[in-house]
C-alpha positions in Angstrom: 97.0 52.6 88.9 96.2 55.6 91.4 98.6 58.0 92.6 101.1 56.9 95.0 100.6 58.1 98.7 102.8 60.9 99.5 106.0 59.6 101.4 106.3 59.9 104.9 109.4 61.9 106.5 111.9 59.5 108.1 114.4 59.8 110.2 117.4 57.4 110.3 120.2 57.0 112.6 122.9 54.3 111.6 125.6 53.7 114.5 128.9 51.2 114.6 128.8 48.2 116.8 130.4 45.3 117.5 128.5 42.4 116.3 129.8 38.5 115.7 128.7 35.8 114.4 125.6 34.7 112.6 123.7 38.0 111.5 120.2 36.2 111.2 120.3 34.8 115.2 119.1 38.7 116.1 115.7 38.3 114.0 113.3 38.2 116.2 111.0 34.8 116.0 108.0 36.8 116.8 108.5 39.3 113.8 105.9 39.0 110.9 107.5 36.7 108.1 106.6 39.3 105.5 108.3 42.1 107.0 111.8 40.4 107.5 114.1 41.6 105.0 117.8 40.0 104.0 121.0 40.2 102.0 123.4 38.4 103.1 126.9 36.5 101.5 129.8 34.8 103.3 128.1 35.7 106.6 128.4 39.7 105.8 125.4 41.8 104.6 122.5 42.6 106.0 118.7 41.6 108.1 116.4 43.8 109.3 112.8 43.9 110.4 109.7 45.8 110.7 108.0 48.8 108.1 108.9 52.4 108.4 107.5 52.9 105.0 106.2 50.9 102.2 105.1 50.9 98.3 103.5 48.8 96.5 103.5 49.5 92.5 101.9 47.6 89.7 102.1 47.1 85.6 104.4 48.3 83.2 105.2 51.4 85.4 105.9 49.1 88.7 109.9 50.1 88.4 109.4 53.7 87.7 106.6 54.2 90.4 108.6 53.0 92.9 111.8 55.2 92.1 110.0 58.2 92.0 108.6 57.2 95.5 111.4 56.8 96.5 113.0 59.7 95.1 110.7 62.3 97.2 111.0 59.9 99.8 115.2 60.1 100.8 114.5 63.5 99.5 113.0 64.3 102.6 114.5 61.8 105.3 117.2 63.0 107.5 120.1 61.3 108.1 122.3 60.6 110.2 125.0 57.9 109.2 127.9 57.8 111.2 129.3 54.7 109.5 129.4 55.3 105.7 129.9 52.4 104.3 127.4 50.7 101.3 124.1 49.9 103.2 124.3 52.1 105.6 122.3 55.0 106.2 118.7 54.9 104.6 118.4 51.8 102.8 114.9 50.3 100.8 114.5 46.7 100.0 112.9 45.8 97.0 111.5 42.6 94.8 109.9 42.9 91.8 107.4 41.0 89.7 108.5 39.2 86.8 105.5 40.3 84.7 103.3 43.7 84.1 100.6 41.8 84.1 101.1 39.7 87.2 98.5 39.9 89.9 101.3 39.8 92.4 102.6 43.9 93.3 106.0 44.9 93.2 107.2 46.6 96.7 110.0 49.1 98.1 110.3 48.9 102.1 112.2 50.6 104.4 112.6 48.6 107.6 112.6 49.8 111.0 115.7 48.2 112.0 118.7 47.0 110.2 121.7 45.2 111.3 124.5 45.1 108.8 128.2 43.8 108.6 131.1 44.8 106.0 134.4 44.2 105.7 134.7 43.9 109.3 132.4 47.4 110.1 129.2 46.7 111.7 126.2 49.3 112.4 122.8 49.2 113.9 120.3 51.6 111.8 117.4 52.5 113.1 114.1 54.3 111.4 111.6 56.4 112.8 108.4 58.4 111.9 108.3 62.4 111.7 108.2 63.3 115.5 108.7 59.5 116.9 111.2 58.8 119.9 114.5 56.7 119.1 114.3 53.0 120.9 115.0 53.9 124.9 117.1 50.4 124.4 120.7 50.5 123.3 121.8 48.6 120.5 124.0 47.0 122.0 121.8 45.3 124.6 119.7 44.5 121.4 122.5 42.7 119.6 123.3 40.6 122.5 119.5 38.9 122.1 119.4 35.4 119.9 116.5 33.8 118.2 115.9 30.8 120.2 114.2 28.6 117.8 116.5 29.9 114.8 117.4 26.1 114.3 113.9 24.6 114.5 112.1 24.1 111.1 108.4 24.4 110.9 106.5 21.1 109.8 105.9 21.6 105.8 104.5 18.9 103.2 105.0 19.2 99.9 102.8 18.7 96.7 102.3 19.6 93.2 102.4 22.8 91.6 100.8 24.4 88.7 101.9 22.0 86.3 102.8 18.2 87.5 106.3 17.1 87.5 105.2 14.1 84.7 103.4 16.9 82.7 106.7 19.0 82.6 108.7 17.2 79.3 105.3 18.0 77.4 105.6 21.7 77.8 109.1 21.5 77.0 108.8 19.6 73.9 106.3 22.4 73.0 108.5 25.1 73.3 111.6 23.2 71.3 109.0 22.7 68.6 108.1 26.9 68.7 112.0 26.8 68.3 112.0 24.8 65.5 109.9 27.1 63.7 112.3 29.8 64.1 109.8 31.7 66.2 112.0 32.2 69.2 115.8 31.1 69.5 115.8 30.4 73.5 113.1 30.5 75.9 113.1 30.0 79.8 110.3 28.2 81.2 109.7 27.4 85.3 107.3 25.5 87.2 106.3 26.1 90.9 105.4 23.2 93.2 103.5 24.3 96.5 104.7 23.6 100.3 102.0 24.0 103.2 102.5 24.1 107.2 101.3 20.3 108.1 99.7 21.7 110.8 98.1 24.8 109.6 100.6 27.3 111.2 102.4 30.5 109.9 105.9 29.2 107.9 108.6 31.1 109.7 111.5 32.6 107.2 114.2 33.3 109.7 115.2 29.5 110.0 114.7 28.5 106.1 117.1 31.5 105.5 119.8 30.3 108.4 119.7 27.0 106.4 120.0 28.9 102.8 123.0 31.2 103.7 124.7 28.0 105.6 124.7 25.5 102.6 124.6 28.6 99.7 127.2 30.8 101.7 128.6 32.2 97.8 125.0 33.2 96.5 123.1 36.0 98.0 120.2 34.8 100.4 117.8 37.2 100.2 114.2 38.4 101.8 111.5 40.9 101.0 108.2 41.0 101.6 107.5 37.3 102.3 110.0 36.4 99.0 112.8 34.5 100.1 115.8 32.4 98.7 119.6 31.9 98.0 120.1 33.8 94.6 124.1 33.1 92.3 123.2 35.4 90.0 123.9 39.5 90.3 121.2 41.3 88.1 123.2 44.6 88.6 125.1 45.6 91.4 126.4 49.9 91.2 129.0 50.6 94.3 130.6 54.2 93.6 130.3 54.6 89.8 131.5 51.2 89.0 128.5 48.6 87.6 128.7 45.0 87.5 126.7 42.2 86.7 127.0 38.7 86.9 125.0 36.3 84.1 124.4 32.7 84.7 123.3 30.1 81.9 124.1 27.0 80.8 123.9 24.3 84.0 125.1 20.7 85.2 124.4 18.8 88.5 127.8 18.2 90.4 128.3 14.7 90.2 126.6 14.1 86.5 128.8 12.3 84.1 128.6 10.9 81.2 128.6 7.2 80.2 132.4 5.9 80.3 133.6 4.8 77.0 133.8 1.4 76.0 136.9 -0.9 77.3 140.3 0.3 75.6 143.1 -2.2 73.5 144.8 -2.6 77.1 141.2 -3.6 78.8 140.8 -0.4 80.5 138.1 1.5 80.7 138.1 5.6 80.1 137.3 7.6 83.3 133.3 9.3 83.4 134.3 12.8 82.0 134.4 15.8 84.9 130.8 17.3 84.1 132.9 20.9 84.5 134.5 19.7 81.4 131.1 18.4 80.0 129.7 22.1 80.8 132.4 24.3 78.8 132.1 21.8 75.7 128.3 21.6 75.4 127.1 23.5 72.2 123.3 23.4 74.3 124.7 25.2 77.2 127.5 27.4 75.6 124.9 28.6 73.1 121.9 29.4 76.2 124.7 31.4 77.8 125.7 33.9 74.7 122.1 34.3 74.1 121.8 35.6 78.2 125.4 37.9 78.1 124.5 39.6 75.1 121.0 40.6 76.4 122.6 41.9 79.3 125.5 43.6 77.5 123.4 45.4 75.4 120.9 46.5 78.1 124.3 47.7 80.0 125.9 49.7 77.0 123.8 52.7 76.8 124.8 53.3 80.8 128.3 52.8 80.7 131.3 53.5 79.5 134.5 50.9 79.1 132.0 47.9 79.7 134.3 44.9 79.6 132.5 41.5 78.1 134.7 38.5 78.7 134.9 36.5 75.5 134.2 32.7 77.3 132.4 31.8 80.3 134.0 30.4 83.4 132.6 27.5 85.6 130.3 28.8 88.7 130.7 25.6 91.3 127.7 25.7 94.3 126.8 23.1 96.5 123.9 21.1 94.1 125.0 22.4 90.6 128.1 23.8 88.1 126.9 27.0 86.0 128.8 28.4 83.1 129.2 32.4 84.6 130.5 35.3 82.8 130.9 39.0 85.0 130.6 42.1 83.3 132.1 45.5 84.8 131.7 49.0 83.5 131.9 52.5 84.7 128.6 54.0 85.0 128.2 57.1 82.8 124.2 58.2 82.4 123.5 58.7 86.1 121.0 56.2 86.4 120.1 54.3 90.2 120.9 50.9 90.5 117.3 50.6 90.7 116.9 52.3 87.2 119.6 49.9 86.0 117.9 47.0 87.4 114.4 48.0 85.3 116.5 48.3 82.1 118.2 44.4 82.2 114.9 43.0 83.1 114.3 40.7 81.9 117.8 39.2 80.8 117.9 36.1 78.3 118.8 34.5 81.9 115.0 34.4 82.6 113.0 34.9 79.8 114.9 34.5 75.9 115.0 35.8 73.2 113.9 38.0 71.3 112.3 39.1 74.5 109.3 39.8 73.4 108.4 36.7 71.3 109.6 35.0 74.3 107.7 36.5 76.9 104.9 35.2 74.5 105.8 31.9 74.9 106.1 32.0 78.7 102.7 32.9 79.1 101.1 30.5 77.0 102.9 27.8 78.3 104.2 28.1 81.6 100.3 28.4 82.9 101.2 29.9 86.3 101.7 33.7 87.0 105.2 33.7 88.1 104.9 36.6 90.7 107.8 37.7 91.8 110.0 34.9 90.7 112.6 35.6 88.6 112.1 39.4 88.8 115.1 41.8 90.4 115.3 41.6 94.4 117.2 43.6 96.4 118.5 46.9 98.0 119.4 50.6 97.0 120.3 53.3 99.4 120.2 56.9 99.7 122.4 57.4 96.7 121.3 55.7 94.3 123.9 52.7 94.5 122.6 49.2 95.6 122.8 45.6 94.9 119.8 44.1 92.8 119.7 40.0 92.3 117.1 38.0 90.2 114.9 36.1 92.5 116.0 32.6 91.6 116.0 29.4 93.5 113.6 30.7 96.0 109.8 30.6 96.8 107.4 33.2 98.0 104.8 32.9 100.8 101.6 33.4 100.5 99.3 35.9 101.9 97.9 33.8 104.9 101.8 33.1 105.5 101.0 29.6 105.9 101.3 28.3 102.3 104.4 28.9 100.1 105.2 28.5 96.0 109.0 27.4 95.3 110.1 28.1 91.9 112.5 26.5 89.0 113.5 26.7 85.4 115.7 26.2 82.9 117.0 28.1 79.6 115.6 25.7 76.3 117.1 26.0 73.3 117.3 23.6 70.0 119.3 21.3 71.6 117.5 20.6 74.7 116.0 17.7 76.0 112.3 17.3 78.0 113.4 14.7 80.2 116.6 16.3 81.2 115.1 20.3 81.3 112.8 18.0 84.0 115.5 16.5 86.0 117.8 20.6 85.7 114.5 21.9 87.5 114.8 19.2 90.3 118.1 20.1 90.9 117.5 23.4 91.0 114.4 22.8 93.4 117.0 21.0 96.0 118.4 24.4 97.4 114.3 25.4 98.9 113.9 21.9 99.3 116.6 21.5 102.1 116.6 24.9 103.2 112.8 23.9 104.3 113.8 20.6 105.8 112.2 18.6 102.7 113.8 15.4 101.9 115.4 15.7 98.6 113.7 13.7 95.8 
């Protein structure tokens, strides 16, 4: 691709205040879609607004491009950050495209004003160009605004995707077959299924996300760039030295059980199994989770020192769905950005399989839909390097015209799997965009 623009000199001011309550109600409803940007969990994190600055990077150099931006780029900003806390100060949100080849671009951007809350410290940073004049208004007077029509859903309709929901078991079967051969031990395939305005109008993120971080309050609800969504799984996230990621495979809808045995000597009848219990005892699952912690794990070792691997998952429990989790922790040693860190796990067994490669083969023959940003690594780094960096799961992504969206779903297939039910996980999955959207639930 050509040579990135230089980077423009920012100047960035971050200042406590006092800010309660929902973080979202100060986005502004008449703020471009694609230029809200959010990471939030439990209520704390952080929304902001606007561009200061912006890259856009493409192919197999789409991480590395954007780092070195962004390494001339703090380089030259000046700071002032009378808060000091993680995400304060200069900060770049980021999302990533799954693929090298995707047509979609990957994209750093600074916003022009973020609000953020931790551990009971809030702070107001704003951004300005070279030579620019602060905001006259104080931020206080700002924070004291609300979005008035935070609670009111746009009008959307929903309807097929890329591949048709009765089409789906066919393209599973074909990649259990490829399995079969011994070609590839796990793959992950996803389907996208498309949501349009009814009326023609832009799709407004602000109250999809107030819905998202209300029901999904333990993922991370996220926004860049017009990609939005509740995310449970932490790609990589590097506070002060210490690096930890979170993998997620292996999944079960709360509520599943499994067909009660048949009537005892006594003329009882056994209880329908907990499907937690169902989750740690499936050889399908457990086996689709070791395949996604050892690709991590071994993307992590060459950056860190005592990396600690637990030796079983434990049971992730969200609103829709149970997922077998494992968290790794380490203590960074090669120096690399979170950002850096993020480039080398993608992308993990999670998303893709393995071997990767073979894989990533698969995916593209038989997914038939370019996945965009989907699955690829969203999120933030700051000034120093440290940041937070999700994979862009249960979410969807707007389209240019802003009126049109694509919400995403997969599931990891191994030997073991079944079409029918691989159809039904990605339903599941789907519910999370579904209701945050104001979609009846199928």
């Amino acid at each position: 691709m050509p040579s990135l623009p230089p980077p423009s000199r920012l100047r960035v001011r971050s200042v406590p205040v006092d800010v309660t309550g929902d973080l979202l109600t100060r986005v502004p409803d008449e703020v471009d879609p694609r230029e809200v940007v959010t990471w939030l969990r439990e209520g704390d994190g952080m929304v902001g607004w606007g561009r200061a600055a912006v890259v856009r990077t493409t192919g197999s150099r789409r991480f590395a491009d954007a780092e070195d931006w962004w390494d001339r780029l703090r380089a030259l900003a000046e700071v002032e950050d009378e808060v000091r806390v993680a995400g304060s100060g200069l900060v770049a949100f980021g999302s990533f495209a799954y693929a090298a080849d995707s047509c979609d671009t990957s994209v750093l951007t600074v916003p022009r004003v973020v609000i953020g809350r931790r551990d009971g410290q809030a702070w107001v940073t704003h951004v300005v160009l070279d030579e620019e004049p602060w905001p006259a208004a104080h931020p206080a007077r700002m924070l004291a605004r609300s979005n008035p029509r935070l609670q009111e859903l746009d009008p959307v309709v929903e309807s097929e995707g890329t591949v048709p929901a009765d089409r789906w078991p066919q393209v599973v079967a074909r990649a259990i077959d490829r399995i079969g051969s011994g070609a590839v031990d796990k793959v992950v395939l996803a389907r996208d299924v498309t949501v349009r305005h009814r009326d023609g109008g832009i799709v407004r993120v602000a109250p999809v996300l107030e819905r998202l971080q209300r029901r999904y309050a333990a993922t991370w609800t996220f926004a860049v760039d017009g990609l939005l969504g509740a995310t449970p799984e932490m790609l990589v996230r590097l506070q002060g030295g210490r690096v930890r990621s979170r993998v997620l495979a292996g999944t079960i809808r709360r509520g599943a059980h499994s067909i009660p045995d048949a009537p005892q000597g006594d003329g009882s009848t056994a209880h329908p199994v907990d499907p937690r219990l169902r989750l740690v005892s499936s050889v399908k699952d457990l086996e689709e989770h070791a395949y996604a912690v050892r690709s991590v794990a071994d993307a992590l070792d060459p950056h860190c020192s005592d990396l600690q691997v637990p030796a079983a998952p434990y049971v992730l429990e969200l609103p829709d769905v149970y997922h077998l989790a494992t968290d790794l922790t380490g203590q960074m040693r090669s120096g690399a950005t979170s950002l850096r860190l993020a480039a080398a796990l993608h992308p993990s067994a999670a998303v893709c399989g393995t071997p990767t490669h073979v894989a990533d083969g698969v995916i593209a023959e038989l997914e038939g839909m370019d996945r965009g940003r989907y699955a690829g690594p969203v999120g933030w780094v700051d000034g120093d390097g440290d940041g937070d960096w999700g994979i862009a799961l249960r979410c969807g992504e707007l389209a240019a015209d802003r009126r049109s969206m694509r919400i995403f779903a997969g599931g990891g297939i191994v030997a073991a799997s079944d079409p029918h039910a691989e159809l039904a996980e990605t339903e599941v999955k789907l519910t999370a965009m579904r209701h945050a959207l104001g979609l009846a639930t199928r």
